[in-house]
C-alpha positions, 0 to 999 in steps of 0.5 A, a space after each residue: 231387318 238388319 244384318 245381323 238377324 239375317 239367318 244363315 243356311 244350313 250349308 253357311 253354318 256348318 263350318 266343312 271339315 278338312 279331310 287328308 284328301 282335299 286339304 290344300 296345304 297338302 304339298 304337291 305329290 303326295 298322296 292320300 295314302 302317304 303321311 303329310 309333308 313326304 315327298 315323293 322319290 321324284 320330287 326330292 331328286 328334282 329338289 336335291 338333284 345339284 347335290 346329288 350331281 357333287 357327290 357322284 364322282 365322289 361316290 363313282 371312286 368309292 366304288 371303284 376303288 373300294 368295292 370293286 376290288 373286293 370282288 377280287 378276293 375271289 382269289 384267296 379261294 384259288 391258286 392263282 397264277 397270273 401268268 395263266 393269261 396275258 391279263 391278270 384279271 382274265 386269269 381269275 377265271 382261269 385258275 383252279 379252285 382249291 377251297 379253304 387250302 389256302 387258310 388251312 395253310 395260313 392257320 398252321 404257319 406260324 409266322 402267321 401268328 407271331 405277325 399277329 402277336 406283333 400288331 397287337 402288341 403294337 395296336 395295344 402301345 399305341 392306344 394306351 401311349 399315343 390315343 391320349 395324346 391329342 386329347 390332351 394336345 386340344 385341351 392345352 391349345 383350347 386353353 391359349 388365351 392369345 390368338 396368336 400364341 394358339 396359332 403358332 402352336 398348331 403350326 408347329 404341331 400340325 407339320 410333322 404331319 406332312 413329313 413322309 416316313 422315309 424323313 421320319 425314319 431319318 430324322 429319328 436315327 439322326 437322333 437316336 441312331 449309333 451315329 446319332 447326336 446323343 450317342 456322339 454327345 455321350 462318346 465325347 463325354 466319356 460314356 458308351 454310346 448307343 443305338 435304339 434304331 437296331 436295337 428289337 427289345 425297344 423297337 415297339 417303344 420306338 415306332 410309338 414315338 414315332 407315330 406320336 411325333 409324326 400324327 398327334 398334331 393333325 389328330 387334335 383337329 377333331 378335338 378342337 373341332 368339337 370344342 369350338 362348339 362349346 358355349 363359353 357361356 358354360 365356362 362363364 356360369 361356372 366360373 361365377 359358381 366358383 369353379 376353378 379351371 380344372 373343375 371347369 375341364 372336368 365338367 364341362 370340357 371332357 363331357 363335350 368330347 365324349 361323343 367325339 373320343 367314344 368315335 375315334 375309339 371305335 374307329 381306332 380299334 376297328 383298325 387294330 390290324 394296321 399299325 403302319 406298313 410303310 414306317 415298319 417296312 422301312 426298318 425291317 432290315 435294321 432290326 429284324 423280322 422278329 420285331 418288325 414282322 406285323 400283317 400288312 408286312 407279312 401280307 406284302 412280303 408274302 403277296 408281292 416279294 414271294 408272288 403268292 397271290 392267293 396266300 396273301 389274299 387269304 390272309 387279308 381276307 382274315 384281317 379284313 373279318 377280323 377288323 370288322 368284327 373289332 368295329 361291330 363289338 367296339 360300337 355295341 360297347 359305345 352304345 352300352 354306355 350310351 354313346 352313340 359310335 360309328 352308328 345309331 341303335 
């Protein structure tokens, strides 16, 4: 009899189905109960466990110096005093309770509100005069042809990035200061001289100016980033159908940093409430409160110079709600018009 009319068991012929239980390419550890290919807690910290071992100092200095001070804010419902104990952190448990007094007081101070009034007037200037900048920045060294040439002009564009404000000031009122070069150069010629760093009516111009002068450049590396992503394959089909350089920018260019501009936005409203504590306290005196006065200078002047603590506490606190409500309804906006934002749905 040959082979091939041997007949076959019932056990050889009915081909075994494979089951979730005994499938053997199953990983190890998981279980019956859990869906093929997850693994368990255990076996992905055994796998990430080296990155997980990078990140904790990263993570260790998030916690103490970004959540741990939070706990601090405690104080905006006290009267905090300091001096109530040898230390200031033991003094915390110390000072009376007093409530919502200190927002009460907050709320009914009017140079309160003019702070508020000048950091978004200042928040609004930057964000229609200086956000655009390094957008339009990217697209410009994006389309350098020669290496080098692109090189050279991120260099330059990139160093007054490290300049500390006090140069920045200086720089500016060497320029536009009554002492300045344009104000002499006008003197010599005949004209009255002037000068813009006392002046309170354009201060805001002036602080924008500085802003872009100073950051424009280091804020196009995103930009440039995400354009580096960009097939030149997609310029290329385009430039066979005919499209000339600024369709090829319409169509291609602009919808590429679209997801990277609707990110920043919302990064930049949500921080509405800082316009730059530094570069505004430096020129305070020179052209008055009135002008200068915004919520990190109302906060500090308040907090360290005056010593009340809890003052300055309470009005941080609101700044701190407020910055992350701007952040909140900045994202649900992205996300109406299909952005991703900060995060997804």
């Amino acid at each position: 009899m040959s082979h091939s009319t041997v007949p076959r068991s019932r056990t050889e012929a009915k081909t075994p189905e494979k089951t979730p239980a005994t499938d053997p390419e199953r990983p190890a550890g998981a279980k019956g109960g859990k869906r093929a290919g997850k693994l368990s807690l255990r076996l992905r910290f055994r796998r990430d466990r080296t990155l997980i071992l990078m990140t904790l100092p990263a993570l260790l200095l998030v916690l103490v110096f970004n959540y741990i001070p939070i706990l601090g804010n405690v104080v905006a419902f006290q009267d905090y005093d300091p001096y109530l104990s040898e230390n200031g952190f033991v003094a915390i448990f110390e000072s009376p309770w007093i409530g919502f007094e200190q927002f009460e007081r907050i709320f009914a101070d009017s140079a309160f509100w003019h702070a508020v009034r000048n950091t978004f007037v200042l928040f609004f200037l930057q964000l229609v005069l200086y956000f655009p900048i390094p957008i339009m920045l990217a697209l410009l060294i994006n389309s350098v042809v020669r290496p080098r040439v692109r090189a050279i002009a991120q260099a330059i564009m990139y160093l007054p990035h490290f300049f500390s404000w006090v140069l920045v000031v200086t720089v500016f009122m060497q320029i536009f200061g009554g002492a300045g070069i344009i104000a002499q150069t006008l003197r010599e010629h005949g004209y009255e001289g002037f000068d813009l760093m006392t002046n309170p009516e354009v201060f805001k111009y002036l602080v924008t100016a500085e802003t872009i002068w100073k950051d424009a450049g280091w804020g196009i590396i995103v930009f440039l980033a995400a354009l580096s992503a960009v097939s030149n394959d997609l310029y290329e089909a385009a430039a066979m159908d005919g499209a000339g350089r600024w369709r090829r920018m319409w169509h291609i260019t602009l919808p590429a940093l679209r997801p990277v501009i609707a990110l920043l936005l919302v990064l930049r409203v949500g921080d509405a409430l800082t316009v730059g504590f530094e570069q505004l306290l430096l020129q305070r005196q020179a052209v008055g409160v009135e002008a200068s006065e915004v919520l990190d200078t109302y906060v500090w002047w308040n907090g360290i110079r005056n010593q009340d603590f809890s003052y300055a506490a309470a009005a941080g606190l609101i700044k701190g709600v407020v910055g992350l409500a701007l952040v909140l309804t900045a994202n649900k906006v992205a996300h109406l018009m299909g952005e991703q934002g900060v995060y997804k749905k």
